[in-house]
ZAMARGU-4260 file (C-alpha; in steps of 0.2 Angstrom, whole numbers, plus 5000, padded with zeros to 4 digits):
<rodrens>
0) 4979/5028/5087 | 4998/5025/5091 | 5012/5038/5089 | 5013/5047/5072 | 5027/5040/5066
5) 5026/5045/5044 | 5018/5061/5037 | 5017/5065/5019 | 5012/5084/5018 | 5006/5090/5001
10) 5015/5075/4989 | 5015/5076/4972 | 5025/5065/4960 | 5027/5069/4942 | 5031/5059/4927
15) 5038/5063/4910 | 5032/5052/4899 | 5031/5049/4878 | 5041/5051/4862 | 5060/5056/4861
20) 5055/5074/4856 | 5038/5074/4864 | 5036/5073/4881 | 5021/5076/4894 | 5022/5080/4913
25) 5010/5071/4921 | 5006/5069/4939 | 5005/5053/4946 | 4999/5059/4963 | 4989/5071/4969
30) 4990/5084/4985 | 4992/5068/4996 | 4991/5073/5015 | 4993/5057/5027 | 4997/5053/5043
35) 5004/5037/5046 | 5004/5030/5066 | 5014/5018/5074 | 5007/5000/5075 | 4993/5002/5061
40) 4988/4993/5049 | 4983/5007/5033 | 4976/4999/5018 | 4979/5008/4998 | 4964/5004/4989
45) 4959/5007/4971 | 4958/5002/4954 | 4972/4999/4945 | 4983/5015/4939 | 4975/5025/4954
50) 4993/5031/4961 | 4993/5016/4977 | 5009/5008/4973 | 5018/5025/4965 | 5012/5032/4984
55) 5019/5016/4993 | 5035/5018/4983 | 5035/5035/4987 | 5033/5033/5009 | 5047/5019/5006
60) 5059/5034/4999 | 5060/5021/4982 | 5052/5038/4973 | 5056/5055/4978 | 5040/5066/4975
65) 5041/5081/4965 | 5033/5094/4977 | 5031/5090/4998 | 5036/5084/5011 | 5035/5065/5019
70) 5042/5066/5039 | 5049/5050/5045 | 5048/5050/5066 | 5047/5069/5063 | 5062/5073/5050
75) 5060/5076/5031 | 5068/5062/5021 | 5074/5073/5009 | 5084/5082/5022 | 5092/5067/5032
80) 5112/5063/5030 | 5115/5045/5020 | 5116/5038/5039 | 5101/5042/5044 | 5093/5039/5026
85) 5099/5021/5029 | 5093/5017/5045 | 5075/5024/5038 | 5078/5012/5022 | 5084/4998/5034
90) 5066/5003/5045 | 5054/5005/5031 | 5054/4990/5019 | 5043/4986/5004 | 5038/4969/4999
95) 5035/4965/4980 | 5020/4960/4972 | 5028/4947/4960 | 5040/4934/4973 | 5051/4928/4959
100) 5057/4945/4952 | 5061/4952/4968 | 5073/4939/4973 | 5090/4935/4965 | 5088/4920/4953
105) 5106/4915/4953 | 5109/4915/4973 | 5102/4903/4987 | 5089/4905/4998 | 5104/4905/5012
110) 5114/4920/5002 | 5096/4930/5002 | 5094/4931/5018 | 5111/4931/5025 | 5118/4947/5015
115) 5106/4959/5026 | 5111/4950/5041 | 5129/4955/5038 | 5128/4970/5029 | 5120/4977/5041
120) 5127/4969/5055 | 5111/4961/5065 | 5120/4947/5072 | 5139/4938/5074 | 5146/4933/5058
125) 5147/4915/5067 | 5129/4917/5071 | 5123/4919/5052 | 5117/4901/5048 | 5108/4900/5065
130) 5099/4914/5063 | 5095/4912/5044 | 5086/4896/5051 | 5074/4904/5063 | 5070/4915/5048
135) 5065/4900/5039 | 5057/4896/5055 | 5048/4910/5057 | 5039/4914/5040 | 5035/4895/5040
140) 5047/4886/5031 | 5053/4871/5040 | 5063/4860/5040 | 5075/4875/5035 | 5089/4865/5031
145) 5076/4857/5016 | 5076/4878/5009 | 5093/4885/5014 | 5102/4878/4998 | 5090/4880/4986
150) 5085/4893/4972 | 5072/4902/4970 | 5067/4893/4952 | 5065/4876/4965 | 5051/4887/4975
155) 5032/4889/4975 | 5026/4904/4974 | 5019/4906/4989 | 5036/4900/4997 | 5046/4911/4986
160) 5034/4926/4996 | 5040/4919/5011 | 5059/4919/5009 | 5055/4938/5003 | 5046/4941/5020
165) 5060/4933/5028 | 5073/4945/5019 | 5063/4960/5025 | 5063/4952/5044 | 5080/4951/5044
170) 5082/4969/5046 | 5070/4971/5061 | 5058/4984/5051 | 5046/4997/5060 | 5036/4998/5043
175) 5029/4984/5032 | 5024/4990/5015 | 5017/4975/5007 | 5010/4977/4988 | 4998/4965/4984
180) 5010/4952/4991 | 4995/4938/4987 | 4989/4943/4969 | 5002/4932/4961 | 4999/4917/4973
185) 4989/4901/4968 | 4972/4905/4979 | 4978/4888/4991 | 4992/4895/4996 | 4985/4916/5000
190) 4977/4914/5014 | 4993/4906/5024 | 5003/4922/5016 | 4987/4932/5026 | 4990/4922/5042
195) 5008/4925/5043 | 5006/4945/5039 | 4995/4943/5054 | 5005/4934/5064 | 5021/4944/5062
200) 5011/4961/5065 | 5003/4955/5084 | 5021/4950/5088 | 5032/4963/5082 | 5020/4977/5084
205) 5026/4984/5067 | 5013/4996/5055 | 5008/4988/5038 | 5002/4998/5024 | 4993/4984/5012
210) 4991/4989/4994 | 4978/4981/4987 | 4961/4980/4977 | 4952/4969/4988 | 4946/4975/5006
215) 4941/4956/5010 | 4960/4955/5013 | 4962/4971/5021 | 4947/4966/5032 | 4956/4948/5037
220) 4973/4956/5042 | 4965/4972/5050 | 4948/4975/5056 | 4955/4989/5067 | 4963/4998/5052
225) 4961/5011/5040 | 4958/5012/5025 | 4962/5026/5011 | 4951/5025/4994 | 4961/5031/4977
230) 4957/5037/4962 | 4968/5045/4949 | 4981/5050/4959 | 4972/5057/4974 | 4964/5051/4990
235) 4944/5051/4990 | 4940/5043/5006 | 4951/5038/5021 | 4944/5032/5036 | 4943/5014/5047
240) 4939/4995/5038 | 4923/4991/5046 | 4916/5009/5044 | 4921/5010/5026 | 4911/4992/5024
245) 4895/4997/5033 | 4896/5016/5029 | 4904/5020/5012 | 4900/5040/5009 | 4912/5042/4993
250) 4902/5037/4976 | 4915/5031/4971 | 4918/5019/4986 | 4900/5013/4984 | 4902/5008/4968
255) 4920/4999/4971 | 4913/4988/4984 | 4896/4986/4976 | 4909/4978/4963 | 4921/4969/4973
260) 4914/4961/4987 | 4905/4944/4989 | 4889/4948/4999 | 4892/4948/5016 | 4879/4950/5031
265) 4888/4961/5040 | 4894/4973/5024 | 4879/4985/5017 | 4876/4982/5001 | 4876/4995/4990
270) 4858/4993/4977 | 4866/4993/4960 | 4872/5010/4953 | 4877/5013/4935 | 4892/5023/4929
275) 4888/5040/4917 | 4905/5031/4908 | 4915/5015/4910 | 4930/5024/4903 | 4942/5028/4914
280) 4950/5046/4911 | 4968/5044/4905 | 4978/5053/4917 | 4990/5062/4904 | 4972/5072/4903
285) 4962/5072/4917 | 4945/5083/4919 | 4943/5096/4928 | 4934/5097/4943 | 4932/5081/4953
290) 4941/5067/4943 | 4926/5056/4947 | 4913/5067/4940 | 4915/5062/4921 | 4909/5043/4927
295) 4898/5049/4944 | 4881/5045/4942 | 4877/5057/4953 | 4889/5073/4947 | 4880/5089/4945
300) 4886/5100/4930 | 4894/5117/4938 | 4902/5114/4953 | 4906/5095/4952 | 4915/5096/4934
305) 4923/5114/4939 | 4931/5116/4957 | 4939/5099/4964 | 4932/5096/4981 | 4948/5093/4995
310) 4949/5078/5009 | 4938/5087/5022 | 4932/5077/5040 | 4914/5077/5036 | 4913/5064/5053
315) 4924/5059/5066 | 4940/5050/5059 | 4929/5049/5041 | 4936/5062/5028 | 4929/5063/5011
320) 4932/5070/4995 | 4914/5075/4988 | 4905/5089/4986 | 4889/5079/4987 | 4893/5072/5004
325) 4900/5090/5011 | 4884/5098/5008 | 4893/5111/4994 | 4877/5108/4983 | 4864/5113/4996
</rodrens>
């Protein structure tokens, strides 16, 4: 592990949602302890409407959370001045599922990526055009005089993703969230995506947290990393890739991979497991107890759907959220 460098103590985000004269509190995430190091790669898995990108959002300071605390290099966000708040925004910088949304459809490719570049003064004003090149250059765009002038309705999707990936550069980030920046690629063009992720982590040295549904991903850009399992708002399982693949402890985590991953030699294969439900809870009215318990196959009635087990170390760098696996049912 490198230098702690994000810590989110205790987060809870909240939502009010429904009618103009009904509305409902309901929380989003869930108690969500973390520690984030430098130089990492942290993976946000789960199904979708687990909480992952709301807690990406939220270690990006795009979301405040409703209770907690998230450190940045050992300061509360909340309590930093706006220059300090926009050297941590300028640091931490998320990159959008959807390529064509997040960019300007009315500016060039040039006016992208040279607004950061003198907003924030990275370079000489005279300079601008030189270095927007060698960001074309180095997310894989070349010639970059054949992209500079065009719009982003002129692009692939897979080059739109890289323009955004170049915009994000520009600002010499310490943290890389990236939101399932391949889901919305053509499948030809995602693994070159993957490889430039990679490529841009070994030479900058800068910590990515991938959201995403599909560990194969996760595994390609980080054997090394971690990986946090979600589910209705909370953390369930949190520890490396490769120990998560061979050694899943969560029920939950068994069946998710059972589900999602082609058979591997080198992945254990979980033997086929059926759910008590295939309805997901609706999280305006979650159960009590563990939030798994009403689909676990192996929930027992009085202690699973009463008390909610926490996040304990049950091994070494392996924390889980069951109280099957944490011998509270013996």
């Amino acid at each position: 592990m490198g230098k702690e460098l994000i810590k989110l103590m205790n987060v809870y985000v909240s939502f009010r949602i429904g009618g103009l004269f009904t509305k409902v509190l309901v929380n989003v995430l869930r108690n969500i302890n973390l520690i984030i190091y430098d130089g990492e790669t942290l993976g946000l898995v789960g199904e979708s409407g687990c909480g992952k990108t709301t807690l990406g959002k939220v270690i990006a300071g795009l979301i405040k959370p409703t209770s907690g605390k998230i450190l940045y290099k050992g300061k509360d966000i909340s309590a930093m001045t706006k220059d300090e708040f926009l050297t941590f925004r300028r640091e931490v910088q998320y990159l959008h599922q959807d390529p064509f949304s997040s960019l300007n459809p009315v500016q060039t490719v040039y006016t992208i990526l040279s607004r950061p570049l003198i907003k924030h003064k990275i370079v000489d004003p005279s300079n601008v055009e030189e270095e927007v090149m060698e960001l074309l250059r180095m997310v894989g765009l070349t010639p970059p005089s054949d992209f500079m002038y065009r719009y982003p309705h002129q692009l692939s999707g897979g080059q739109r993703q890289r323009v955004a990936l170049a915009r994000i550069m520009s600002v010499r980030p310490k943290v890389l969230i990236a939101d399932e920046p391949v889901s919305m690629i053509d499948v030809s063009q995602r693994i070159g995506i993957l490889r430039l992720l990679l490529d841009l982590r070994k030479e900058t040295n800068m910590t990515i947290i991938y959201i995403t549904h599909d560990l194969a991903t996760l595994r390609y850009i980080s054997r090394e990393g971690r990986v946090a399992v979600m589910y209705l708002g909370g953390m369930v399982e949190l520890t490396d890739v490769e120990r998560l693949l061979t050694r899943p402890l969560h029920p939950y985590t068994q069946i998710l991979l059972s589900a999602l991953l082609e058979p591997d030699p080198n992945i254990t294969r979980n033997k086929k497991v059926n759910l008590r439900s295939m309805d997901i809870p609706s999280i305006v009215n979650l159960p009590p107890g563990c939030k798994f318990h009403t689909r676990c196959p192996y929930a027992i009635n009085g202690i699973c759907d009463v008390k909610e087990p926490d996040l304990v170390e049950v091994e070494t760098n392996h924390y889980v959220a069951c109280h099957l696996v944490k011998g509270d049912l013996k």
